[in-house]
N, C-alpha and C positions, 0 to 999 in steps of 0.2 A: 915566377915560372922557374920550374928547375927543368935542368936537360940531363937527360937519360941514356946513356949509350948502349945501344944494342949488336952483339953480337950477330956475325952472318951467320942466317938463317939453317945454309948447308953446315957451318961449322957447330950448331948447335943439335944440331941431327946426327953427325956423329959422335960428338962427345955424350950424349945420349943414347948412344946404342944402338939408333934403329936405321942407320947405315954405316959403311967401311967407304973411306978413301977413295977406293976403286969403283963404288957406284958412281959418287960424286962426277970423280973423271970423266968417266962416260957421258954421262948426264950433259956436262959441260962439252963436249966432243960432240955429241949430236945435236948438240945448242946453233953450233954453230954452220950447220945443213938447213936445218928445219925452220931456226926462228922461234923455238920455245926458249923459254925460261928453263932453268935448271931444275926448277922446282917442275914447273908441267914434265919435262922428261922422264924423270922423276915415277911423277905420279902415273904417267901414262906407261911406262915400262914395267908397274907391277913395282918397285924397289920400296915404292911409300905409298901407304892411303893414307887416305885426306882427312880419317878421325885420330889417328895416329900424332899424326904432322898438327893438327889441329889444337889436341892436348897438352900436345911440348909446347908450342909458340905460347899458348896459355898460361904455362906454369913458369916457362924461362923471363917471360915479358911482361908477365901478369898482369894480365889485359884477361876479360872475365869473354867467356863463352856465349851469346845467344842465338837462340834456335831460329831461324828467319820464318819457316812457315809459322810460327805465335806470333810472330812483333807484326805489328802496325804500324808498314812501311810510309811514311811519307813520299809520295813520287814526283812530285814537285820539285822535292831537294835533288835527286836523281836529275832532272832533266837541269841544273845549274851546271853539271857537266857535258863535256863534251863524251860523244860514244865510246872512240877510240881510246881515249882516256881511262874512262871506266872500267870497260873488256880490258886494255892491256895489264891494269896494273889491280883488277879484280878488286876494285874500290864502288860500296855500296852505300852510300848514305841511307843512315835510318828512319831519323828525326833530328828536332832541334829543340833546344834546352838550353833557353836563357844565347848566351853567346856562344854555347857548345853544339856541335852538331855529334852525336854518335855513330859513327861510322864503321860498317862491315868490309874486313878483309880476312884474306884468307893467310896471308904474310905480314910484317907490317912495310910499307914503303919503303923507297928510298926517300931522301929529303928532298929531290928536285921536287917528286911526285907529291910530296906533304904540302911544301911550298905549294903551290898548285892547287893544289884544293881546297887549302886555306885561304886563300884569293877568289876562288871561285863562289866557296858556299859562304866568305863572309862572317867564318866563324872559325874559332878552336876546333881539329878533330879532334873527337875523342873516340881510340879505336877498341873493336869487341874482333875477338876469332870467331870465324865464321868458316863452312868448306865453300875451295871452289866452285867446286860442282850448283851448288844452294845457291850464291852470289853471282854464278852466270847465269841463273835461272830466271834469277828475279831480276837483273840488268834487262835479260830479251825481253821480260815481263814488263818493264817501265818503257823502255823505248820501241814496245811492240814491232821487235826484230824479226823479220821474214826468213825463211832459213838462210834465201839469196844477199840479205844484207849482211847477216852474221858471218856467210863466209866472204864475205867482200873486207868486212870490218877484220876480221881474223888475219887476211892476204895481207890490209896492209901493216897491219900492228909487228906480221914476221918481216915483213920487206925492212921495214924502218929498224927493225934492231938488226939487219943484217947490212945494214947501210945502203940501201936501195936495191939491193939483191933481190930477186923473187925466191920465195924460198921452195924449197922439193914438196910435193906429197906427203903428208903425214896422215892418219888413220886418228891422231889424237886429237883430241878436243884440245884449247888456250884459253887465255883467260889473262891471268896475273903476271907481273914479270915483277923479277929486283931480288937481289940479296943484299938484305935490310941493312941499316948503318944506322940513323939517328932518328929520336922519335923525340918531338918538342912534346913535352909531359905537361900533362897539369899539375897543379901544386899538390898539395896533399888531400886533395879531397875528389878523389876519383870514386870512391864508393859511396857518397852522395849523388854523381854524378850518374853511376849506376842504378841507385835506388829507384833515380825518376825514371830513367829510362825502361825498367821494369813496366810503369804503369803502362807502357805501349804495349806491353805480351799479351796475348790472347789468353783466355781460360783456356784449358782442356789440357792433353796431351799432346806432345809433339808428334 
């Protein structure tokens, strides 16, 4: 195994061009009202979308892209986690592959959260970029979320990064939280690992 250090996610968004300093701030400022992630504020403020954000974390982490409406979701791996879990930190298991499980996020973790799911599913993640939007879609779609549970599961995910706090009214959608630090890597044979995951994609167009 080698280990990979990754960059914060904010920090790689600016040095890329597609915000200033003074978004970021903000972002982080209303973080701390609402109970979003920086990234959700982010992306709910209009400063970044999610195809954007989607192709940097790609190219900076190089972790490969796949479409969620082609792949053939395992939902089984899905229900190895806990809800709150999933929703918070926009973590979507795909499939599994040998000892690897390929795993949809829209950011990549932090390592408590890595930790975690690697206990959970039992296996190595091996993560793909994915939008949030797609990977909340398909989280309600595995644990057949009622609107009243999502917003319940939503309430406590901001409570808890506010330290028990309820957080204010927000108009935006959540999902992921973290500004990423380490990602325990696979050796060097992650585009093997991509190949088989391929056969899960459906035919057609996205």
């Amino acid at each position: 195994m080698r280990s990979v250090r990754y960059k914060d996610t904010c920090e790689i968004l600016v040095s890329e061009g597609l915000l200033v300093p003074a978004d970021i701030e903000a972002a982080r400022s209303q973080r701390a009202e609402s109970g979003e992630s920086t990234i959700e504020s982010l992306l709910r403020g209009g400063n970044l979308n999610e195809a954007d954000l989607a192709r940097c974390l790609s190219a900076q982490h190089q972790l490969p892209m796949i479409p969620l409406s082609r792949y053939q979701i395992d939902k089984e791996l899905l229900k190895s986690l806990e809800p709150d879990f999933a929703w918070e930190h926009g973590i979507l298991p795909l499939s599994r592959i040998g000892a690897v499980a390929i795993v949809a996020v829209p950011e990549v973790p932090p390592a408590p959260a890595i930790a975690t799911l690697r206990e959970r599913l039992h296996a190595e993640p091996f993560f793909t970029i994915s939008s949030l939007e797609e990977i909340q879609m398909e989280i309600s779609r595995g644990f057949e979320f009622s609107e009243e549970q999502k917003i319940s599961i939503d309430q406590t995910v901001r409570t808890r990064r506010r330290g028990g706090r309820a957080p204010e009214r927000s108009s935006g959608t959540t999902g992921v939280s973290s500004t990423s630090s380490l990602l325990e890597a696979l050796d060097d044979s992650w585009e093997n690992i991509f190949e088989e995951a391929e056969k899960n994609v459906r035919d057609g167009s996205v």
